[in-house]
LOTORSE-938279 format. One record per residue: residue number from 1; x, z, y of N, C-alpha, C, O in turn. Coordinates in nm, 2 decimals. Atoms other than C-alpha are relative to their C-alpha. Layout:
BEGIN
+-----+--------+--------+--------+--------+--------+--------+--------+--------+--------+--------+--------+--------+
:   k :    npx :    npz :    npy :   capx :   capz :   capy :    cpx :    cpz :    cpy :    opx :    opz :    opy :
+-----+--------+--------+--------+--------+--------+--------+--------+--------+--------+--------+--------+--------+
: NUM :      X :      Z :      Y :      X :      Z :      Y :      X :      Z :      Y :      X :      Z :      Y :
...
+-----+--------+--------+--------+--------+--------+--------+--------+--------+--------+--------+--------+--------+
END
This chain:
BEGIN
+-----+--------+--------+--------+--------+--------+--------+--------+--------+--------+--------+--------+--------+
:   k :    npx :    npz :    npy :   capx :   capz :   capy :    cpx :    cpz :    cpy :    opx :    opz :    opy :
+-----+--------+--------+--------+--------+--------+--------+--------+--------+--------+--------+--------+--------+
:   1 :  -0.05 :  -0.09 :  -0.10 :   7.78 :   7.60 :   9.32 :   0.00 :  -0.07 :   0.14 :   0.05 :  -0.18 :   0.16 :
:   2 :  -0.03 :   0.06 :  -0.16 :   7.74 :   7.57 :   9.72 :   0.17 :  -0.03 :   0.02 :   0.26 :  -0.01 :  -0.05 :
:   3 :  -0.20 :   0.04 :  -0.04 :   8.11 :   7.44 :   9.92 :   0.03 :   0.11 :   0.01 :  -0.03 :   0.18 :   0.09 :
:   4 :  -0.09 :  -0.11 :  -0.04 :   8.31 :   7.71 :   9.90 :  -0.01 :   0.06 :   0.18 :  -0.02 :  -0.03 :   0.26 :
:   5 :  -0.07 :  -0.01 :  -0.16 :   8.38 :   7.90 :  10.28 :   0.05 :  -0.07 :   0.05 :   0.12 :  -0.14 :  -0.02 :
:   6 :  -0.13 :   0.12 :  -0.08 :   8.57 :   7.69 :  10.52 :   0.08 :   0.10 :  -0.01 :   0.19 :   0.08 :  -0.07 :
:   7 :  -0.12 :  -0.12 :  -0.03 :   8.77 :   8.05 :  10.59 :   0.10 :  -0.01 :  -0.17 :   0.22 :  -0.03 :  -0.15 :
:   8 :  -0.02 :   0.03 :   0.09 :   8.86 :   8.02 :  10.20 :   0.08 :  -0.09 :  -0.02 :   0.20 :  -0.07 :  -0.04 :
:   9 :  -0.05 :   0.14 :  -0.04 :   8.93 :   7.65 :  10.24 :   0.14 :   0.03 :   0.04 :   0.25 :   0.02 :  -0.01 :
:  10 :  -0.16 :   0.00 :  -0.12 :   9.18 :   7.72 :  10.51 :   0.11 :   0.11 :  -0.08 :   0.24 :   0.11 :  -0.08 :
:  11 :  -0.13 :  -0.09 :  -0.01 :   9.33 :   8.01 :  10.38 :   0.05 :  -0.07 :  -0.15 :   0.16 :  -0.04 :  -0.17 :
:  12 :  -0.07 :   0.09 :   0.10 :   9.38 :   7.76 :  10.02 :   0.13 :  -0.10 :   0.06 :   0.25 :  -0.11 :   0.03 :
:  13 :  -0.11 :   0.08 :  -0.03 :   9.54 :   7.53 :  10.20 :   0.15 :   0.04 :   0.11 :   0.26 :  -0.02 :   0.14 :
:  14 :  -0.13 :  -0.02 :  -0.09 :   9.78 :   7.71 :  10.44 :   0.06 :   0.07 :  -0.11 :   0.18 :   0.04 :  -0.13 :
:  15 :  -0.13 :  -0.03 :   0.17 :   9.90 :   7.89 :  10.09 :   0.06 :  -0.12 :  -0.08 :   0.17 :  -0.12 :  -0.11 :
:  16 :   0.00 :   0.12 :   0.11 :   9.92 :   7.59 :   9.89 :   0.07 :  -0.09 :   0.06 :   0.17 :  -0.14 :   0.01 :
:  17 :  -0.02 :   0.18 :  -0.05 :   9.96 :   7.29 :  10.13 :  -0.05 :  -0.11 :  -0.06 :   0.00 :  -0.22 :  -0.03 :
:  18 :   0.03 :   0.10 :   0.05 :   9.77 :   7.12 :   9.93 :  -0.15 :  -0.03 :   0.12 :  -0.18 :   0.04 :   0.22 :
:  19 :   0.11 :   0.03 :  -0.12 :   9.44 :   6.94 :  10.11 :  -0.10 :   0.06 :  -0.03 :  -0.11 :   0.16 :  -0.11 :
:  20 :   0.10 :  -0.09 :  -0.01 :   9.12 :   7.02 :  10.16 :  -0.09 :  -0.04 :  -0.16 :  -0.12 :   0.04 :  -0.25 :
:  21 :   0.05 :   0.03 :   0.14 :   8.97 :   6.84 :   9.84 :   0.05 :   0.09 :  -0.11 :  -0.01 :   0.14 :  -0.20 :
:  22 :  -0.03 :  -0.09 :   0.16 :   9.20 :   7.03 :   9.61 :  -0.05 :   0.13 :   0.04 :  -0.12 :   0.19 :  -0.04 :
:  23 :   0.04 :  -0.12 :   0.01 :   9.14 :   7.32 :   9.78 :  -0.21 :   0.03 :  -0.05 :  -0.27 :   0.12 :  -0.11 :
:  24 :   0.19 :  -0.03 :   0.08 :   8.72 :   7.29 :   9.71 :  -0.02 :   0.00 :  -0.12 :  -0.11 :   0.07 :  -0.17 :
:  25 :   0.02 :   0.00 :   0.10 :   8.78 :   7.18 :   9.40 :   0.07 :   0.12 :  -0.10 :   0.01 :   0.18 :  -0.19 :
:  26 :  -0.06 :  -0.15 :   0.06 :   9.03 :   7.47 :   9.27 :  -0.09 :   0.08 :   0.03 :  -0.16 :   0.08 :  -0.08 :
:  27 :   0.14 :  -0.08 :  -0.08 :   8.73 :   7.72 :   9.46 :  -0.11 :  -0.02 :  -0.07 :  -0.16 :   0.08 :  -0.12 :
:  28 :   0.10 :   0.01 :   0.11 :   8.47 :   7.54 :   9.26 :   0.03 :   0.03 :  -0.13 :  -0.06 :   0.08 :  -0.20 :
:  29 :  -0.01 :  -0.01 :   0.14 :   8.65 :   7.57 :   8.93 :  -0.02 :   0.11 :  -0.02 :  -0.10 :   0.14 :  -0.12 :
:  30 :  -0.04 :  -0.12 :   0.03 :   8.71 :   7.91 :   8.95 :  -0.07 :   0.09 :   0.12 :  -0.03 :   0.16 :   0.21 :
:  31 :   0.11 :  -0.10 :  -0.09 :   8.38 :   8.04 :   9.11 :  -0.01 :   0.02 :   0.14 :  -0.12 :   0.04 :   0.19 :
:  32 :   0.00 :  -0.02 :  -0.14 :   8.50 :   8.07 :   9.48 :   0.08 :   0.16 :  -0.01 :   0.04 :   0.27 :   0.04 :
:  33 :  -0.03 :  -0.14 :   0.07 :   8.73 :   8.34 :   9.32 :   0.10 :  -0.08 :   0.11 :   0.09 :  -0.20 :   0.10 :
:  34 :  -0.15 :   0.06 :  -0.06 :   9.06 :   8.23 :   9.59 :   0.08 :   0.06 :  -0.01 :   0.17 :   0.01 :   0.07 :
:  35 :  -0.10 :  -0.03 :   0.07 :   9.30 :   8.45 :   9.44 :  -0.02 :  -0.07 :  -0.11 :   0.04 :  -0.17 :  -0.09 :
:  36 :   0.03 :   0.09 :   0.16 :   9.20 :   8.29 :   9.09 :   0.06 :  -0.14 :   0.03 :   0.16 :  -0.20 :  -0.02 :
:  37 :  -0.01 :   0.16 :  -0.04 :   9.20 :   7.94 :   9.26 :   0.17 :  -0.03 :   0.03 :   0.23 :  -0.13 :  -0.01 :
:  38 :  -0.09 :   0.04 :  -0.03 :   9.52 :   7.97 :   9.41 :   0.15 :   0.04 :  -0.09 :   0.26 :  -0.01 :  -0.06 :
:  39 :  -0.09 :  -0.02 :   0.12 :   9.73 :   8.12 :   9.07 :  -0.01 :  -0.08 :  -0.04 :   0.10 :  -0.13 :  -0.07 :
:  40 :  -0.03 :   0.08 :   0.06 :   9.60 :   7.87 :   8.90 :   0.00 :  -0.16 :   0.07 :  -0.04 :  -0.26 :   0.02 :
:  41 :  -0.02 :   0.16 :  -0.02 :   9.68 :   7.58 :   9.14 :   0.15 :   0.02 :  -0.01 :   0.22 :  -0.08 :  -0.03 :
:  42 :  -0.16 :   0.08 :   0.03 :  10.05 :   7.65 :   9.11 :   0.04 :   0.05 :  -0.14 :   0.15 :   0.02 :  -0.18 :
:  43 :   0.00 :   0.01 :   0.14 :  10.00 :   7.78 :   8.74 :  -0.01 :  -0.14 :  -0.10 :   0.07 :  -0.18 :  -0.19 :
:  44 :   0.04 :   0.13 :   0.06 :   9.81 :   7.43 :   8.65 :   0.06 :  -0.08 :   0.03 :   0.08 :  -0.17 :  -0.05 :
:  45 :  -0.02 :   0.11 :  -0.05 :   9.94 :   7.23 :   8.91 :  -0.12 :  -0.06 :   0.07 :  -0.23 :   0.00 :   0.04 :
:  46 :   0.06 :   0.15 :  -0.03 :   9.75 :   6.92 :   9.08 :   0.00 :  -0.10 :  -0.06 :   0.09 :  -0.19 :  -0.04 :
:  47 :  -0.01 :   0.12 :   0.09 :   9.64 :   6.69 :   8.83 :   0.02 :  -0.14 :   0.09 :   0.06 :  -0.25 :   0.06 :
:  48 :   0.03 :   0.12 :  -0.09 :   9.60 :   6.46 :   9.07 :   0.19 :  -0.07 :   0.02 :   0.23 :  -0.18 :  -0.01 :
:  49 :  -0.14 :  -0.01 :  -0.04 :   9.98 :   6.49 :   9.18 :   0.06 :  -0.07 :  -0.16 :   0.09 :  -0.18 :  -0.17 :
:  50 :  -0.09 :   0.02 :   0.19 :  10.12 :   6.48 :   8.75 :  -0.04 :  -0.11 :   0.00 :   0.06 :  -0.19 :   0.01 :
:  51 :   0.03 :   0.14 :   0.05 :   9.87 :   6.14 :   8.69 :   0.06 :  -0.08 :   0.11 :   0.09 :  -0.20 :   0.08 :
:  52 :  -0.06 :   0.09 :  -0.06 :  10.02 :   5.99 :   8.98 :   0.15 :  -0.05 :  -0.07 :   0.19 :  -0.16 :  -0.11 :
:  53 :  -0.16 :  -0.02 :   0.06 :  10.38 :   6.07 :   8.84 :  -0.01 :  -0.06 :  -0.08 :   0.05 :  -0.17 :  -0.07 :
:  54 :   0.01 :   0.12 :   0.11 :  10.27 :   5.90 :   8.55 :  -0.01 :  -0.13 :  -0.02 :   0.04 :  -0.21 :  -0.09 :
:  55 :   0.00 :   0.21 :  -0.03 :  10.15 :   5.57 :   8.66 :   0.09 :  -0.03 :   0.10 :   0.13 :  -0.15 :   0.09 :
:  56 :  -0.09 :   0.02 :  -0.13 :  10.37 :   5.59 :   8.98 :   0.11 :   0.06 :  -0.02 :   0.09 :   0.18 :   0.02 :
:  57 :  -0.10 :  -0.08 :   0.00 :  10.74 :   5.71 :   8.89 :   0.01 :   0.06 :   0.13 :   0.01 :   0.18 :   0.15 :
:  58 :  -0.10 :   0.01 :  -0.16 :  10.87 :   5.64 :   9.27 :  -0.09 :   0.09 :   0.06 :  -0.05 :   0.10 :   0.17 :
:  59 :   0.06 :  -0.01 :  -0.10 :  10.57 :   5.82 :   9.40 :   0.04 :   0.15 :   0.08 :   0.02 :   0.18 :   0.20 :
:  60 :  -0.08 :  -0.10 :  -0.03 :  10.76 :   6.16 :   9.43 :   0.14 :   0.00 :   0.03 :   0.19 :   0.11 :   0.05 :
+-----+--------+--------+--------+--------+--------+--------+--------+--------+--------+--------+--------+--------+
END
């Protein structure tokens, strides 16, 4: 799949707060669907965020 929209992008991350990587990669998983993308980023989470918690207690 091509990068997602930047307009998409942006409107990922001003919902979320999360950056621009999550938001392309949530957008890729789930087609460039960004209601889809953005239920399941606070459905799933940020793995990225959990494995830190894991190896890193203090990092939160």
């Amino acid at each position: 799949m091509a990068r997602p929209p930047q307009e998409a992008i942006d409107t990922f991350v001003s919902i979320t707060g999360a950056d621009e990587a999550v938001a392309v990669r949530k957008l890729e998983e789930h087609g460039g669907d960004l209601n889809t993308a953005i239920n399941a980023h606070f459905n799933e989470g940020d793995n990225t965020v959990y494995m830190l918690t894991i190896f890193h207690p203090n990092f939160v």
